[in-house]
N, CA, C and O atoms as a GROMACS GRO file, in nm:
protein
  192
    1UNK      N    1  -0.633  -1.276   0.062
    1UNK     CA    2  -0.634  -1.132   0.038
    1UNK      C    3  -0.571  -1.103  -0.098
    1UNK      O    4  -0.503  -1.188  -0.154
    2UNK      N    5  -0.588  -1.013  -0.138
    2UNK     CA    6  -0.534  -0.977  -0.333
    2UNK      C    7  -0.428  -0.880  -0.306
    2UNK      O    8  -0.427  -0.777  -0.239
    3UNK      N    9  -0.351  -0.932  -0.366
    3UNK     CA   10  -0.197  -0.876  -0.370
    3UNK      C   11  -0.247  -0.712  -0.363
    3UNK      O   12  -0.351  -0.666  -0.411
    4UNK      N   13  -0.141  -0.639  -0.289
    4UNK     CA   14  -0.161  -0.516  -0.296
    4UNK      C   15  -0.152  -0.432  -0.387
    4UNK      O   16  -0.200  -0.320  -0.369
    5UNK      N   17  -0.060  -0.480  -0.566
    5UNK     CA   18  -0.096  -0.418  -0.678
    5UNK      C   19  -0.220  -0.406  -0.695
    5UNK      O   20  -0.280  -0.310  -0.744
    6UNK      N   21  -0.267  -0.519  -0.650
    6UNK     CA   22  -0.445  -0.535  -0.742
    6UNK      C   23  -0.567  -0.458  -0.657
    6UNK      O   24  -0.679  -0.456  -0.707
    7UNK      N   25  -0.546  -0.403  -0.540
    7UNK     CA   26  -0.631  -0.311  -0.492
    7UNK      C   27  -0.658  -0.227  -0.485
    7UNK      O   28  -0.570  -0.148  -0.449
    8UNK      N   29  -0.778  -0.178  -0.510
    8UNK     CA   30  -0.838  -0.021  -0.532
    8UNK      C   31  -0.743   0.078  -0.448
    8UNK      O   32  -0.635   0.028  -0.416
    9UNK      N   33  -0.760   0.176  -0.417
    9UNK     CA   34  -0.722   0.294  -0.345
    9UNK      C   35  -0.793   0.256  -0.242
    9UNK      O   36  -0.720   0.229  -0.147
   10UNK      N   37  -0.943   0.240  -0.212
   10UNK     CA   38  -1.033   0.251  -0.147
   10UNK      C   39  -0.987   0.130  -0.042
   10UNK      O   40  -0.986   0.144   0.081
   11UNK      N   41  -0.948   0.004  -0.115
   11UNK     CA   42  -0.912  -0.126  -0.059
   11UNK      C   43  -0.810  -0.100   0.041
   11UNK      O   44  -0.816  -0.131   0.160
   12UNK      N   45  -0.695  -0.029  -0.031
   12UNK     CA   46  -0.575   0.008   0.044
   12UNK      C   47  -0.568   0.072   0.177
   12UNK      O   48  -0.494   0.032   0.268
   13UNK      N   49  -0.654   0.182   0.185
   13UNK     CA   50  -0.723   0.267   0.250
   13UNK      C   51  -0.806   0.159   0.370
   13UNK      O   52  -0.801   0.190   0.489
   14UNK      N   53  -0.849   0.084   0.343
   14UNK     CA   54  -0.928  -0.016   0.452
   14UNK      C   55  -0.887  -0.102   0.509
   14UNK      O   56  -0.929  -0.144   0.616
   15UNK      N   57  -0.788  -0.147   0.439
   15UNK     CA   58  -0.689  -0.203   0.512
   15UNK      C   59  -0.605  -0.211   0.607
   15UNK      O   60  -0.584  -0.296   0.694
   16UNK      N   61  -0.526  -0.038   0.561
   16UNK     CA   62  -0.439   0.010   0.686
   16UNK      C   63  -0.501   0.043   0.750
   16UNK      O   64  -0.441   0.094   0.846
   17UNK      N   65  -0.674   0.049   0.764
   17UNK     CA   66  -0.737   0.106   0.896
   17UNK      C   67  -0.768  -0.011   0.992
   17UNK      O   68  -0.803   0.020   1.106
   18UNK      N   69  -0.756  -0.165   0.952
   18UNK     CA   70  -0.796  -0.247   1.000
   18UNK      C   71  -0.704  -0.340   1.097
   18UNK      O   72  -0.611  -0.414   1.067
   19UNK      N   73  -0.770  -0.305   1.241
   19UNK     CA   74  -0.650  -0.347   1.337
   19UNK      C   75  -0.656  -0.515   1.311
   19UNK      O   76  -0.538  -0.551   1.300
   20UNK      N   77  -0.738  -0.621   1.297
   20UNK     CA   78  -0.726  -0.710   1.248
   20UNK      C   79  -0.627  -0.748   1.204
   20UNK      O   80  -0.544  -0.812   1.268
   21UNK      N   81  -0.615  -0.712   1.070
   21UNK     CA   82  -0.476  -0.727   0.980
   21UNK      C   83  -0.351  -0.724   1.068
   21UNK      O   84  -0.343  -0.640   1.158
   22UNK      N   85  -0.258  -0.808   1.048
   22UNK     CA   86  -0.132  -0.755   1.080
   22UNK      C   87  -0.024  -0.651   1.035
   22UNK      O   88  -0.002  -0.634   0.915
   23UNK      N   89   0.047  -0.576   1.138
   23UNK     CA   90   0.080  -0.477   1.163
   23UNK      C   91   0.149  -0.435   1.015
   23UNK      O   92   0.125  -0.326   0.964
   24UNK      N   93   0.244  -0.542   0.948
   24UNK     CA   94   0.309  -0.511   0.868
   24UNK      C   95   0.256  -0.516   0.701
   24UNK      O   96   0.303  -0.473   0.595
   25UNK      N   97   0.160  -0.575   0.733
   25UNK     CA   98   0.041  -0.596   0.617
   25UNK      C   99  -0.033  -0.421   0.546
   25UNK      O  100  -0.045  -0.368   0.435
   26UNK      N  101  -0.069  -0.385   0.692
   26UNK     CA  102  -0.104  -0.268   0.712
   26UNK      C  103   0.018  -0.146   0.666
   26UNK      O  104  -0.018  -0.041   0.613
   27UNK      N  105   0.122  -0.169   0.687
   27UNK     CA  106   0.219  -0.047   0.640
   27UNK      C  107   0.258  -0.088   0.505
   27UNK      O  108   0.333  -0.007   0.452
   28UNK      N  109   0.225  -0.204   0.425
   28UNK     CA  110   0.279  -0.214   0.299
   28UNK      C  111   0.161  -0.184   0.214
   28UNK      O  112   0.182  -0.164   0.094
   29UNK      N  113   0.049  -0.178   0.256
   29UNK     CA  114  -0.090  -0.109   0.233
   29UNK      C  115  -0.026   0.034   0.212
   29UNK      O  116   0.017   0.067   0.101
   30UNK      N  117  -0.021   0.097   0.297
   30UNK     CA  118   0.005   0.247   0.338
   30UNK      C  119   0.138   0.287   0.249
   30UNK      O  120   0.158   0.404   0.216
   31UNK      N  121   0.202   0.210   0.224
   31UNK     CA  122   0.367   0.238   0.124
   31UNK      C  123   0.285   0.194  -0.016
   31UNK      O  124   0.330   0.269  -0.103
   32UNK      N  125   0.200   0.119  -0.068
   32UNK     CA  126   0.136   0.129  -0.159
   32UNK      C  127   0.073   0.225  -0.213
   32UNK      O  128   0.087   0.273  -0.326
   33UNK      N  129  -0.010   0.259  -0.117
   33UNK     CA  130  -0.103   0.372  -0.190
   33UNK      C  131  -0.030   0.536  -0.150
   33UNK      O  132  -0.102   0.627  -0.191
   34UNK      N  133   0.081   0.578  -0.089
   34UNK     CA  134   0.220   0.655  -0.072
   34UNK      C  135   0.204   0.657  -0.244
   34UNK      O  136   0.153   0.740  -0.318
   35UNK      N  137   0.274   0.521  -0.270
   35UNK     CA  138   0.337   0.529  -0.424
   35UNK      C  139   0.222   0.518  -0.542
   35UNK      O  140   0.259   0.530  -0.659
   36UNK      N  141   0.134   0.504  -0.523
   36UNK     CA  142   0.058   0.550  -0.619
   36UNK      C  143   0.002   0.725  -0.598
   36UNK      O  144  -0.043   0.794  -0.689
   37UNK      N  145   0.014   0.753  -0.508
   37UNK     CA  146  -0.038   0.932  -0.510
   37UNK      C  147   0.131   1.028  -0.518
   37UNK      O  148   0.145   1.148  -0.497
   38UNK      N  149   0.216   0.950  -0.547
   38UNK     CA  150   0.337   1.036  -0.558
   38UNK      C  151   0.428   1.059  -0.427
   38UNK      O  152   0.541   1.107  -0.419
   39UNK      N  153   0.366   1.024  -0.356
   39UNK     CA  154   0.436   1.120  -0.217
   39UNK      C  155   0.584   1.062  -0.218
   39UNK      O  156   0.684   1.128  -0.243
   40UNK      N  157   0.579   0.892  -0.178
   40UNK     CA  158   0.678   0.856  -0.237
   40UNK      C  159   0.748   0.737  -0.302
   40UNK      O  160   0.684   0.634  -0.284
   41UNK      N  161   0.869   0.717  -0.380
   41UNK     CA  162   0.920   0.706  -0.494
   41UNK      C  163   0.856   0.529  -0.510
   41UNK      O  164   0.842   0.464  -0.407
   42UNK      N  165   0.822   0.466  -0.647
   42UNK     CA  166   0.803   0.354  -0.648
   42UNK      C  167   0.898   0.277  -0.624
   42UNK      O  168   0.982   0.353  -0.577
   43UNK      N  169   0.963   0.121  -0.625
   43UNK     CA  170   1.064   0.070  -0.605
   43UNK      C  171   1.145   0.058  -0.774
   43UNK      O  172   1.266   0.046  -0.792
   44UNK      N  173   1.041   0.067  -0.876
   44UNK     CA  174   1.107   0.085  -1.017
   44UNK      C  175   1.149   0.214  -1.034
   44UNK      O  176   1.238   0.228  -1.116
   45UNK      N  177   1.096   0.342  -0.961
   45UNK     CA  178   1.182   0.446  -0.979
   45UNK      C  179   1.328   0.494  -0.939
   45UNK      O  180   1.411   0.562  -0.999
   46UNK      N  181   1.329   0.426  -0.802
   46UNK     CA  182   1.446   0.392  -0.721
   46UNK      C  183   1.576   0.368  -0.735
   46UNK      O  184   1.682   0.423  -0.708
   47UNK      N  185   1.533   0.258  -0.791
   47UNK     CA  186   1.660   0.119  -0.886
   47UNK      C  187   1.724   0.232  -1.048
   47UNK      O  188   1.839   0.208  -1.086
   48UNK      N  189   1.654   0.329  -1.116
   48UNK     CA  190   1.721   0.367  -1.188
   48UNK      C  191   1.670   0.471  -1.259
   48UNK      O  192   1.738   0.525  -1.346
   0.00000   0.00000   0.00000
């Protein structure tokens, strides 16, 4: 599978819909694409 930087929106999005995947695979999907639409904070914004 391609690191979750490297996936589309669309990818991200298909992912966390896919019960397949494991559970926690699926929420770092979902905290990915969170931090790319703003909602919330990246882990480089965080730190400083």
């Amino acid at each position: 599978m391609k690191l979750l930087e490297n996936m589309t929106n669309n990818e991200l999005i298909e992912t966390t819909q896919k019960s397949e995947f494991d559970y926690d695979i699926r929420i770092e999907a979902s905290k990915e694409y969170l931090k790319r639409m703003g909602v919330i904070a990246s882990d480089s914004d965080a730190s400083g």
